[in-house]
N, C-alpha and C positions, 0 to 999 in steps of 0.2 A: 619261481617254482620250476621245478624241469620238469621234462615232459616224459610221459607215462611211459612212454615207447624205451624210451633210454633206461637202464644199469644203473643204478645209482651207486654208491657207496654207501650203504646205512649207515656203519658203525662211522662216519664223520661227523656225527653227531648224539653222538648216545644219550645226552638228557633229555635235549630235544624228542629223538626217539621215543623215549623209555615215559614222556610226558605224552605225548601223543597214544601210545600204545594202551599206557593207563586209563587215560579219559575214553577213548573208542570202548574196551572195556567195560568201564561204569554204564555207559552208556548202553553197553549192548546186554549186561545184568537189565535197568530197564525197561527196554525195548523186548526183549525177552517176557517180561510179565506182562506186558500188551500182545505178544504175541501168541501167548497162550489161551487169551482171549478170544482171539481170531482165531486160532485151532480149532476151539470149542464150538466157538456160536457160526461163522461164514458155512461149512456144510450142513447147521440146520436151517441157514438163511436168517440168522439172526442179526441186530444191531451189535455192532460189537463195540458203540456208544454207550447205551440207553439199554439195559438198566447196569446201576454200577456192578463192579463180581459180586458174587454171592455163590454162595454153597449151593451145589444142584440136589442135594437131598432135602436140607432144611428152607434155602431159602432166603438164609438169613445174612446180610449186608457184609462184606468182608472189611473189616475196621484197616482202620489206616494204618496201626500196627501191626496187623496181622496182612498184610500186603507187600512186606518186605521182599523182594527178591530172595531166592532160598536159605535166607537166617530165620525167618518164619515162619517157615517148613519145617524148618529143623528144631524149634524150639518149638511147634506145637506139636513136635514127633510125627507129621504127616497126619494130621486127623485135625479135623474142623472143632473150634475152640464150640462152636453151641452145641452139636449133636455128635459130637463125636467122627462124624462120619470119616474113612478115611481118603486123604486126597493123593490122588496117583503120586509116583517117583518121576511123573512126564513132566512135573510143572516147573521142579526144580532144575531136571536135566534141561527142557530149553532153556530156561536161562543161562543155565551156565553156558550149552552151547552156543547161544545167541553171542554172550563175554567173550567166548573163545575166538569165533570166528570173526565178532567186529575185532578182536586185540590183533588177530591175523592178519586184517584188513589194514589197520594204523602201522601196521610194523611194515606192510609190500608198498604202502603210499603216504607214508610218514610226513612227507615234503610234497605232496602233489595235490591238484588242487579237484580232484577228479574220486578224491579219499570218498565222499558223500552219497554218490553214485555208485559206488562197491559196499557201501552199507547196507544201503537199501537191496542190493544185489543180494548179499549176504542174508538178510532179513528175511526177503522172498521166497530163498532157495530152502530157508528153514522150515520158513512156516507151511510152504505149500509142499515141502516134502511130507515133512508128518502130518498133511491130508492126504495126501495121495496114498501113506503107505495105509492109512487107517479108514479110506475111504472111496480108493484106486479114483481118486476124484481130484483135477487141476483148478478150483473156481477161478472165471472171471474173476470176481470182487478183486484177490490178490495177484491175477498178472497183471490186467489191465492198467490199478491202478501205479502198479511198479514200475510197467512201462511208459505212464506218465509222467511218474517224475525222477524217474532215472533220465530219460531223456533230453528234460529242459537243464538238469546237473551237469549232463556232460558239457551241453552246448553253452555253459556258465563259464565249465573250467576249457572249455576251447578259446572262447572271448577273453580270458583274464590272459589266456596266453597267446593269443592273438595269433594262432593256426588252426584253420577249419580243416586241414584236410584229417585227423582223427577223428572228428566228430562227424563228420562225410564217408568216414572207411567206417565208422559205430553204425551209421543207420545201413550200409548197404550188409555190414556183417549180422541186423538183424533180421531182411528179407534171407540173403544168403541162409543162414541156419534155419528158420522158416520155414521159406520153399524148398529148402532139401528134405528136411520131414515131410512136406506135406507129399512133395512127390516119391519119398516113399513109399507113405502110407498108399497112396494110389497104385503103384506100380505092385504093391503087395499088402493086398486088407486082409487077404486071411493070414493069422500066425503070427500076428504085428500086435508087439505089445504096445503100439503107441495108441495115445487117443487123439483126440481134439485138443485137450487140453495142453498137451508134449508141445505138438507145434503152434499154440500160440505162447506156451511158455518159451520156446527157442527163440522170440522175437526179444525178450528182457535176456536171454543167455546171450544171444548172438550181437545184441545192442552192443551188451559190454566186453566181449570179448573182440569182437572188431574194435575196438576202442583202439587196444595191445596191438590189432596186427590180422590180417588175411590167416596169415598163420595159426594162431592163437583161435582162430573161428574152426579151422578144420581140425585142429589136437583136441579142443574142447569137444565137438562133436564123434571124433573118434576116441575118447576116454569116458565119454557116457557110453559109448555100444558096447566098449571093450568092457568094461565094468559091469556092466548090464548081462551081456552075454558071459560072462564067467559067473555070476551068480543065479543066472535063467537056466546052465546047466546043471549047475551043482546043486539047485532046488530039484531037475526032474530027476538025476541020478540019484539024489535021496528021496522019490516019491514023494515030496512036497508038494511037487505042482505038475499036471499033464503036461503034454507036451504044448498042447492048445489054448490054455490056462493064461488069465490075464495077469498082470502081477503089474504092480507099479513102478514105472519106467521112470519119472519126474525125479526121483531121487538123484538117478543117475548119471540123467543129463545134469544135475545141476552140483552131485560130486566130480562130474569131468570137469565142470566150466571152472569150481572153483580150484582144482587141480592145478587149469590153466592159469588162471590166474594168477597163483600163487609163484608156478614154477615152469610154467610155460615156454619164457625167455631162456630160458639153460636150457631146456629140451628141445627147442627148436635150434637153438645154436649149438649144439651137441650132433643132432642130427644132421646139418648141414656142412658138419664138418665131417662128418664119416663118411 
């Protein structure tokens, strides 16, 4: 496997590729309908176990065919087969976006053994976004546990390749990101769209972006604010939001991070070359 830090050549293997990108994929269709789950029930505090889906108007058990990742949607036309009720265009969209961004994920680490760990990245960044935007809310439930097992991923694909020092630059890039929000937040609590939650989500953003690179921690960091701050003004210039107004930040950091991510490595070698 080669290592994350390195340029690869995708197209050296295009089935390879195109096999990998597929299954991330299926899998992120899926994971996607689990996450919907979590969307729903983790900011009422619910089990997102116990009891299986079911419809929030009637009640009633959502049949294993009717559970399909968005073909099931589409063939009950968005309305629940007992009562009719109809069920949001949210349930389909994360799925698909869940597809989207693990197929993302297979295609930047098609060959690497760290792919698992940017799933779960991906996953995170989804589901606790569309909490936050719908709830200006980061739970626990889904950092924490991301930060758990993101972390023992990495330090799998460090040992399979038998160099600690990424997974050494992973943990100090999640203090780093971290305590740069937090001391932020400190240095300025009024006017600070962050919460509590921003900087313990930074600890799962900065994990995996130190992974990539020192670098990669501070672009990621600086494409959430820049991103944040171009639509924190474009809300108050349309009277959207005061100037004082809280608005959900978690998205942002976690469209910078995957930014980084993805294309990170050209931008910082673009950059250092100018």
């Amino acid at each position: 496997m080669a290592r994350l830090c390195r340029v690869r050549p995708v197209a050296s293997s295009p089935a390879m590729t195109a096999f990998v990108v597929a299954c991330c994929a299926l899998l992120g269709l899926a994971i996607g309908s689990f996450l919907n789950v979590v969307i729903y029930r983790v900011p009422r505090k619910e089990s997102v176990v116990r009891p299986r889906s079911h419809c929030p108007g009637c009640n009633t058990e959502i049949a294993e065919r009717d559970n399909v990742p968005v073909v099931s949607w589409l063939l009950l036309r968005g309305r629940c087969r007992n009562c009719g009720m109809r069920i949001s265009f949210r349930y389909p969209a994360v799925e698909l976006a869940c597809a989207a961004l693990f197929a993302a994920m297979g295609l930047r680490f098609w060959d690497d053994w760290a792919l698992p760990a940017y799933l779960v990245l991906a996953a995170a960044c989804l589901a606790g976004s569309v909490i936050d935007i719908e709830h200006l809310l980061l739970p626990n439930r889904i950092v924490f546990p991301s930060v758990a097992i993101t972390a023992p991923l990495l330090a799998i694909a460090a040992g399979i390749d038998g160099k600690w020092w990424p997974f050494e630059r992973a943990v100090l890039g999640a203090l780093i990101a971290s305590g740069s929000l937090l001391l932020l937040a400190l240095a300025w609590p009024r006017g600070n769209a962050m919460g509590g939650g921003d900087i313990k989500f930074a600890l799962l953003l900065g994990l995996c972006l130190g992974w990539l690179g020192f670098g990669h921690v501070a672009l990621g960091l600086f494409m959430g604010f820049l991103l944040g701050s171009i639509v924190g003004v474009a809300l108050v210039a349309a009277k959207a939001k005061a100037m004082q107004s809280h608005f959900a930040f978690g998205p942002f950091l976690a469209a910078g991070t995957l930014l980084t991510v993805w294309w990170g490595t050209p931008i910082l070698h673009w950059y250092t070359r100018t």
